[in-house]
C-alpha positions as a Markdown table, in Angstrom:
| # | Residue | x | y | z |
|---|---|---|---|---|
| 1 | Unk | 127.8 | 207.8 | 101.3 |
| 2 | Unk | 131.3 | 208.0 | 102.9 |
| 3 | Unk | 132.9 | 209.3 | 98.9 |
| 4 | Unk | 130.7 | 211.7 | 99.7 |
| 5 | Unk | 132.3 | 213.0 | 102.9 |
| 6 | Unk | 136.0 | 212.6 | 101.4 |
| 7 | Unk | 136.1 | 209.2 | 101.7 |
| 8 | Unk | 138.0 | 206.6 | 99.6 |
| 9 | Unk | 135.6 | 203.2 | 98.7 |
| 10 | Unk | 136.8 | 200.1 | 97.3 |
| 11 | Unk | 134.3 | 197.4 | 96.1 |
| 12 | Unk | 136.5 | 193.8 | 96.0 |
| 13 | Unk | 134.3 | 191.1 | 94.4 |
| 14 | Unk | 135.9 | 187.9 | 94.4 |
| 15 | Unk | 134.6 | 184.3 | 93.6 |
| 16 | Unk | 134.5 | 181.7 | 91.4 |
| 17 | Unk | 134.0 | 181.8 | 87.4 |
| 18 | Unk | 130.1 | 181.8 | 86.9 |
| 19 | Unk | 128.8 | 183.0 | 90.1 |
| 20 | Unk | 126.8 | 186.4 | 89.2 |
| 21 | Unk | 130.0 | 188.6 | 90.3 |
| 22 | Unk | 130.4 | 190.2 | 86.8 |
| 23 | Unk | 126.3 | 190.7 | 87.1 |
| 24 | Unk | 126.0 | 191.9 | 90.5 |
| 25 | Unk | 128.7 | 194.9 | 89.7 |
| 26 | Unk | 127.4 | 195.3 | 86.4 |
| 27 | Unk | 123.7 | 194.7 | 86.0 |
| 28 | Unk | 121.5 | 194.8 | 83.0 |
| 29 | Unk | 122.6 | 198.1 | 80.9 |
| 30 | Unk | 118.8 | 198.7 | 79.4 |
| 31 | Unk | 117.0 | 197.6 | 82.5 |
| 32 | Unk | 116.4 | 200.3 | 85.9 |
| 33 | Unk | 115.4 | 197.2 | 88.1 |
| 34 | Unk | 118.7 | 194.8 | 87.1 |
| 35 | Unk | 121.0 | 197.5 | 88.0 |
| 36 | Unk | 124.1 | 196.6 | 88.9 |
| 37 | Unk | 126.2 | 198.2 | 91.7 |
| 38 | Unk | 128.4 | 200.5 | 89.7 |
| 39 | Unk | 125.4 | 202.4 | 88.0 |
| 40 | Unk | 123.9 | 202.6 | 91.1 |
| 41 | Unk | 126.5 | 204.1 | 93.0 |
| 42 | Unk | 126.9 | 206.6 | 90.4 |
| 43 | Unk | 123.4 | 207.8 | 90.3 |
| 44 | Unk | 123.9 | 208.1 | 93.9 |
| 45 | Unk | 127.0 | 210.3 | 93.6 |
| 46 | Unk | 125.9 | 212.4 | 90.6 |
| 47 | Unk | 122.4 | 213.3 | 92.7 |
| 48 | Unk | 124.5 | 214.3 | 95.8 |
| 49 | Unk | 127.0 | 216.4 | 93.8 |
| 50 | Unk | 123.9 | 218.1 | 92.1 |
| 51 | Unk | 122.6 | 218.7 | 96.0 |
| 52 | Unk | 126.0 | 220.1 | 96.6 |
| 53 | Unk | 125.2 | 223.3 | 96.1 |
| 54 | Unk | 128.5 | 225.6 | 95.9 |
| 55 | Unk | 130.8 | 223.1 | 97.0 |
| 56 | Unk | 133.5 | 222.1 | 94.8 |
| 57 | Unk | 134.3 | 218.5 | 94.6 |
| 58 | Unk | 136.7 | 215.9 | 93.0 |
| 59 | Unk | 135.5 | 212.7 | 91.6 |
| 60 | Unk | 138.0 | 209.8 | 90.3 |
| 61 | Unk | 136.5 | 206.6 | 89.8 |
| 62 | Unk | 138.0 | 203.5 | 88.2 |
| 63 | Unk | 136.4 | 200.6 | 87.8 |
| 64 | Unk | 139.1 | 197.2 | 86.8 |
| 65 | Unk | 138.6 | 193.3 | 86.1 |
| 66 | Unk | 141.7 | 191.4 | 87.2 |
| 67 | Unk | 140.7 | 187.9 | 85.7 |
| 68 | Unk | 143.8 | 185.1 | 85.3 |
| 69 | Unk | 146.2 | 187.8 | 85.0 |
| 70 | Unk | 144.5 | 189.6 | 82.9 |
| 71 | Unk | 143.7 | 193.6 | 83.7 |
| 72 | Unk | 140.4 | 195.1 | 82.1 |
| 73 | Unk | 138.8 | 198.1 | 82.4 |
| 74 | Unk | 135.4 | 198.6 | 83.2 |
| 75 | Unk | 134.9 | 202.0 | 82.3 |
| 76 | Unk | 136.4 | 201.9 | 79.3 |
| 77 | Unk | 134.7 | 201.9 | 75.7 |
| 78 | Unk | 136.1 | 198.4 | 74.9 |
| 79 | Unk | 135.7 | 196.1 | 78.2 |
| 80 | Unk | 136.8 | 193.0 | 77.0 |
| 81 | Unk | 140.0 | 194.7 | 76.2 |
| 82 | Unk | 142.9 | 193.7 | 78.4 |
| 83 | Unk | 145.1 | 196.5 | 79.9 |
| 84 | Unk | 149.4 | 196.8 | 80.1 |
């Protein structure tokens, strides 16, 4: 709710290999009860910025894996490729 008010939001999920972090953020793409953070966050946003009426808003989201060195991109069309 605070992006919503002008806000910056940073999600930081850290942990060990294995333990639902990928999942939690993610979810289960076919599925509205295994939702996942991300897609829920964006619903939320999209509704308020449709209840915004006349206001004119800004929105820059970027979503990134950082696994052994490796940068992904979770937005992307390819998430399993690594970034420069």
């Amino acid at each position: 709710q605070g992006a919503m008010e002008g806000y910056n939001g940073t999600i930081f999920a850290r942990g060990q290999t294995g333990s639902g972090k990928s999942f939690t953020m993610q979810g289960v793409a076919d599925s509205s009860s295994q939702k996942g953070t991300i897609p829920r966050a964006f619903e939320h946003i999209f509704e308020s910025v449709q209840c915004a009426g006349n206001t004119k808003l800004l929105l820059r989201a970027s979503c990134l894996e950082i696994h052994s060195e490796d940068i992904g991109d979770l937005l992307g069309a390819d998430t399993k490729q690594k970034l420069e």
